[in-house]
SETOR-611193 format. One record per residue: x, y, z of N, C-alpha, C, O in turn. Coordinates in nm, 2 decimals, m for minus. Last residue first. Layout:
BEGIN
+--------+--------+--------+--------+--------+--------+--------+--------+--------+--------+--------+--------+
|    n_X |    n_Y |    n_Z |   ca_X |   ca_Y |   ca_Z |    c_X |    c_Y |    c_Z |    o_X |    o_Y |    o_Z |
+--------+--------+--------+--------+--------+--------+--------+--------+--------+--------+--------+--------+
|      X |      Y |      Z |      X |      Y |      Z |      X |      Y |      Z |      X |      Y |      Z |
...
+--------+--------+--------+--------+--------+--------+--------+--------+--------+--------+--------+--------+
This chain:
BEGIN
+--------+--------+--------+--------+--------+--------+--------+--------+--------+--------+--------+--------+
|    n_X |    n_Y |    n_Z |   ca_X |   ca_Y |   ca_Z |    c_X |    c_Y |    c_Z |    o_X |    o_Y |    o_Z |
+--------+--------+--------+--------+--------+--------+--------+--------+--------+--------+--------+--------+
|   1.25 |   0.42 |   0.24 |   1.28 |   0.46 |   0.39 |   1.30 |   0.29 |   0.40 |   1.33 |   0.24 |   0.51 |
|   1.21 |   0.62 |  m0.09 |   1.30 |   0.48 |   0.03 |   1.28 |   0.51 |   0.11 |   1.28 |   0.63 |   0.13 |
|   0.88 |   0.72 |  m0.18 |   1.06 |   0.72 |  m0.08 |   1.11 |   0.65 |  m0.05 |   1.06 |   0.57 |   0.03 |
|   0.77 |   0.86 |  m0.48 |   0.80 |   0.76 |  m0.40 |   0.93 |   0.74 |  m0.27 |   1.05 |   0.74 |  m0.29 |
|   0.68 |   1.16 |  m0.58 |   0.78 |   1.09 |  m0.58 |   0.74 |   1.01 |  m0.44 |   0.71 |   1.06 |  m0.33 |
|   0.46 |   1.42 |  m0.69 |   0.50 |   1.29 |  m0.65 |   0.59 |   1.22 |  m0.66 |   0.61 |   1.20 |  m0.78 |
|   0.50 |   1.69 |  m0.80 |   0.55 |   1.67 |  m0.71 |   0.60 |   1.54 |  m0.61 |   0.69 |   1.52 |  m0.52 |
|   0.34 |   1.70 |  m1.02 |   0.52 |   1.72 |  m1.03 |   0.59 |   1.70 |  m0.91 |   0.72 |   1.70 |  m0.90 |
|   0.04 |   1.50 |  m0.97 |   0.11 |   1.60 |  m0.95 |   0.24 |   1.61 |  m0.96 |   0.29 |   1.50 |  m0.92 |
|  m0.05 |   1.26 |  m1.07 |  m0.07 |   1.38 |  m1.14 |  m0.01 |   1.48 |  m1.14 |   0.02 |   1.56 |  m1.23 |
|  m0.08 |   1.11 |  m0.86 |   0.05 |   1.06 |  m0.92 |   0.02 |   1.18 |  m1.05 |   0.10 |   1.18 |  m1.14 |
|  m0.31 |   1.18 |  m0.70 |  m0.19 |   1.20 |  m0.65 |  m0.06 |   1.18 |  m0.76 |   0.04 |   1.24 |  m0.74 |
|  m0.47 |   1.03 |  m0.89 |  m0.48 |   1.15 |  m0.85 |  m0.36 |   1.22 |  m0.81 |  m0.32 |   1.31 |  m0.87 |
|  m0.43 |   0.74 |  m0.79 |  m0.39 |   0.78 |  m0.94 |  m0.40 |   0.97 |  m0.95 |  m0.33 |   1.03 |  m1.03 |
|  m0.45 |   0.76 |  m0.52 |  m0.36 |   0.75 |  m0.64 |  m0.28 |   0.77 |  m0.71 |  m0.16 |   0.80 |  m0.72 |
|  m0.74 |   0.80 |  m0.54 |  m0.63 |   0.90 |  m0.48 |  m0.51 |   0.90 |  m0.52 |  m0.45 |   1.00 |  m0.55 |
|  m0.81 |   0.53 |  m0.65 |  m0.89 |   0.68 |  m0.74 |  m0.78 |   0.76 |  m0.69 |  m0.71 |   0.81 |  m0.77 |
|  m0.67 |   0.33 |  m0.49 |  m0.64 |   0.33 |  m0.60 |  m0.66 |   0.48 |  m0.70 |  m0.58 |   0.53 |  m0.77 |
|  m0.60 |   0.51 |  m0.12 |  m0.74 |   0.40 |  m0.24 |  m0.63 |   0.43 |  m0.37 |  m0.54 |   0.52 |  m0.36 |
|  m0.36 |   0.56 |   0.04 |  m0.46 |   0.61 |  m0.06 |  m0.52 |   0.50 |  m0.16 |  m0.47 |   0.43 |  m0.25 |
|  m0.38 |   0.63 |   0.41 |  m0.37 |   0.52 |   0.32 |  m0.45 |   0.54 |   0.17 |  m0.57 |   0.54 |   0.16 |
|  m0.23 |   0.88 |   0.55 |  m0.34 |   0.84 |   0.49 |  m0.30 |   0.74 |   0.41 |  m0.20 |   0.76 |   0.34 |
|  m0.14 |   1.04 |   0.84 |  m0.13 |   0.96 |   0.80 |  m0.21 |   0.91 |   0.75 |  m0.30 |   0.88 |   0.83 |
|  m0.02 |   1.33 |   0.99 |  m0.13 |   1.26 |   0.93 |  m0.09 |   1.18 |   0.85 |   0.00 |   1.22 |   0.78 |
|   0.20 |   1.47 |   1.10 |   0.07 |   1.55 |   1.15 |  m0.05 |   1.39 |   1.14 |  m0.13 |   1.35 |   1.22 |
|   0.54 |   1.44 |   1.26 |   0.44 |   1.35 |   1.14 |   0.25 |   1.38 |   1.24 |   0.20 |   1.35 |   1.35 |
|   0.83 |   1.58 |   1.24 |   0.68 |   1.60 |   1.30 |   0.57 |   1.53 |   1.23 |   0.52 |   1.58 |   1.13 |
|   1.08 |   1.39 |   1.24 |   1.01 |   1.55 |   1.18 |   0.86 |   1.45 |   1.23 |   0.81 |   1.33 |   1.24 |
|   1.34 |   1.25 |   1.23 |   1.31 |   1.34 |   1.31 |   1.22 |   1.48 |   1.32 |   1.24 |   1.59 |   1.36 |
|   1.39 |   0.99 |   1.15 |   1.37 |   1.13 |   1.04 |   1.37 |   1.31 |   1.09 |   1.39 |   1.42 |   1.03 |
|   1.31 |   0.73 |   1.25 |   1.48 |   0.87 |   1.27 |   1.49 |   0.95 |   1.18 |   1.59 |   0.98 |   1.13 |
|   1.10 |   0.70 |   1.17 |   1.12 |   0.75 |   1.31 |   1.24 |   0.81 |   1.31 |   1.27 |   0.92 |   1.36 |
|   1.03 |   0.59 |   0.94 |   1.04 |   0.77 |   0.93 |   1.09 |   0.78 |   1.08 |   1.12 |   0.89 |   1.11 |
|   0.95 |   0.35 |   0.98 |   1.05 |   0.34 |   0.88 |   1.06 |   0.54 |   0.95 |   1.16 |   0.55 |   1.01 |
|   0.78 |   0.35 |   1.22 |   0.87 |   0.31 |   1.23 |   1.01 |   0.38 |   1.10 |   1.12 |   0.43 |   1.12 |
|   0.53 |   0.48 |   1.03 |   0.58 |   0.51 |   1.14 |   0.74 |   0.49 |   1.17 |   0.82 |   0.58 |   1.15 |
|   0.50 |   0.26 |   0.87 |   0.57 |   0.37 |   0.80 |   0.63 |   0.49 |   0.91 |   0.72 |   0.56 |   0.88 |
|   0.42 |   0.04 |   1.04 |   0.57 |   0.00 |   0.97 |   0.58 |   0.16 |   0.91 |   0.70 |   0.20 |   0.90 |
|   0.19 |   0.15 |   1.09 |   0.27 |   0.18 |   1.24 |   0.39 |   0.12 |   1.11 |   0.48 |   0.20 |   1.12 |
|   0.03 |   0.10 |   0.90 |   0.08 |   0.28 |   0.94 |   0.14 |   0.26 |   1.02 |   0.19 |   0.37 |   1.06 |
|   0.19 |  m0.14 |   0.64 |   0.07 |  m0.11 |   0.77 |   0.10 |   0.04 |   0.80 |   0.19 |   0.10 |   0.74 |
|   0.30 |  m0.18 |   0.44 |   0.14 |  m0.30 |   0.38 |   0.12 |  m0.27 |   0.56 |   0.05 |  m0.35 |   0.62 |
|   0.42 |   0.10 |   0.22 |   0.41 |  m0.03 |   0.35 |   0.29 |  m0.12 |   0.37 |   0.20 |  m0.12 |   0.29 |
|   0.58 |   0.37 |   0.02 |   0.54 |   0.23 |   0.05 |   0.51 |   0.13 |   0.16 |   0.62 |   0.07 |   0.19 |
|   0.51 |   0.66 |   0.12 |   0.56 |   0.58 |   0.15 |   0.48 |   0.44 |   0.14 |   0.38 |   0.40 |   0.20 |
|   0.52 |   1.04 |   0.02 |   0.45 |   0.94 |   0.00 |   0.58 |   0.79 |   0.03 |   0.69 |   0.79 |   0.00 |
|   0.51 |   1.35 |   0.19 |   0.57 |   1.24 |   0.11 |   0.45 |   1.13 |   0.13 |   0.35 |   1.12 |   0.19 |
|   0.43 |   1.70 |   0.24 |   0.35 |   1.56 |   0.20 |   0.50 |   1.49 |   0.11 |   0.57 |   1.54 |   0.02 |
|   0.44 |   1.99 |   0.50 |   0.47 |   1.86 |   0.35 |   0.41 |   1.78 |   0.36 |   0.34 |   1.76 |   0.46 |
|   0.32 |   2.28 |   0.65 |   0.28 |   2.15 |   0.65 |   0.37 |   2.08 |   0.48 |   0.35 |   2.13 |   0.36 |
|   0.34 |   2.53 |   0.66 |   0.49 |   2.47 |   0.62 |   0.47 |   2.31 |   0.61 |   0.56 |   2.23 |   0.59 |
|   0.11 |   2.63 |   0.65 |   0.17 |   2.65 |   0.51 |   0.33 |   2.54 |   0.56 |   0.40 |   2.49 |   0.47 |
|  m0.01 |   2.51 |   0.91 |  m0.03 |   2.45 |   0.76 |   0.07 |   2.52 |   0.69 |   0.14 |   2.43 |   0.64 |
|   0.18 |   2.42 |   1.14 |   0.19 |   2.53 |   1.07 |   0.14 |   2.48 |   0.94 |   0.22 |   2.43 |   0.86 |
|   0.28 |   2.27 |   1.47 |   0.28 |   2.28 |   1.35 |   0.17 |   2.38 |   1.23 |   0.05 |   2.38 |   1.27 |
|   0.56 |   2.40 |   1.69 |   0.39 |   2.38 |   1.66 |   0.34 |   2.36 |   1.52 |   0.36 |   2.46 |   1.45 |
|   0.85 |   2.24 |   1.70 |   0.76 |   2.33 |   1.66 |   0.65 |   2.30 |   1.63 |   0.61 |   2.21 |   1.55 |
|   1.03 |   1.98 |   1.66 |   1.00 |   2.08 |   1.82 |   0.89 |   2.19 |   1.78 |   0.82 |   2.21 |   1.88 |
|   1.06 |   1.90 |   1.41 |   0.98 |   1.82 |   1.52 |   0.91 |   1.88 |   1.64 |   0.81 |   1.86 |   1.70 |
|   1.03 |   2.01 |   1.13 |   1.09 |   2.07 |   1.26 |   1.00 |   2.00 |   1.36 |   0.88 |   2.04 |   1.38 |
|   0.89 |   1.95 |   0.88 |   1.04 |   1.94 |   0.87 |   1.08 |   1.94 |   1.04 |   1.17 |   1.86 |   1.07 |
|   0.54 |   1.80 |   0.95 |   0.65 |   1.90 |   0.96 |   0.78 |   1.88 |   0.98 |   0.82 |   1.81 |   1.07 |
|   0.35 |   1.64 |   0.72 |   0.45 |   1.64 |   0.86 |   0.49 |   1.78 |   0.85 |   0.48 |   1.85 |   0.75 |
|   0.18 |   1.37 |   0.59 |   0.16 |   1.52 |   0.56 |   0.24 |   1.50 |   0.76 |   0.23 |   1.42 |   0.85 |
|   0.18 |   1.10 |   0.40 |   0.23 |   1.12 |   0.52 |   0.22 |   1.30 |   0.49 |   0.25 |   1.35 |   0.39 |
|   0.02 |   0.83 |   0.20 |   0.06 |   0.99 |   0.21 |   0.06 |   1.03 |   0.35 |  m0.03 |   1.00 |   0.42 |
|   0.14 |   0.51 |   0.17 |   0.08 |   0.61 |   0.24 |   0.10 |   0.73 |   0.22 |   0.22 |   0.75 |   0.21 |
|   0.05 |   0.21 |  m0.05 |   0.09 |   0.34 |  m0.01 |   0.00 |   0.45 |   0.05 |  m0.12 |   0.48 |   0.03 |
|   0.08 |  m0.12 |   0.00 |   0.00 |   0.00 |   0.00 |   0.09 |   0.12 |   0.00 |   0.20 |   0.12 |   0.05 |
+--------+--------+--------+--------+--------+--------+--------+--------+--------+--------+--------+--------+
């Protein structure tokens, strides 16, 4: 599955829609993508598993790219 992870770069700070990101992470659960980002050390707001329609939606934008972790 893949997850879209919406976080903040700065773990210690209140978090901030304009500075809010989005990556995207392969895992077949939310606590393994958890884990895989833990020494990332950034503020993780939300965590979304995207259906097939989201996607393919998501994969529209210049901005998607897949992550190693």
């Amino acid at each position: 599955m893949i997850f879209k992870v919406l976080y903040q770069e700065l773990a210690q700070e209140v978090p901030v829609r304009e500075r809010t990101q989005a990556m995207y992470v392969e895992a077949e659960k939310e606590r393994e993508v958890r884990k895989k980002l833990a020494a990332k050390n950034i503020n993780i707001e939300f965590i979304q598993v995207l259906d097939e329609d989201h996607l393919a939606y998501e994969k529209q934008s210049e901005d998607f790219q897949l992550e190693n972790v």
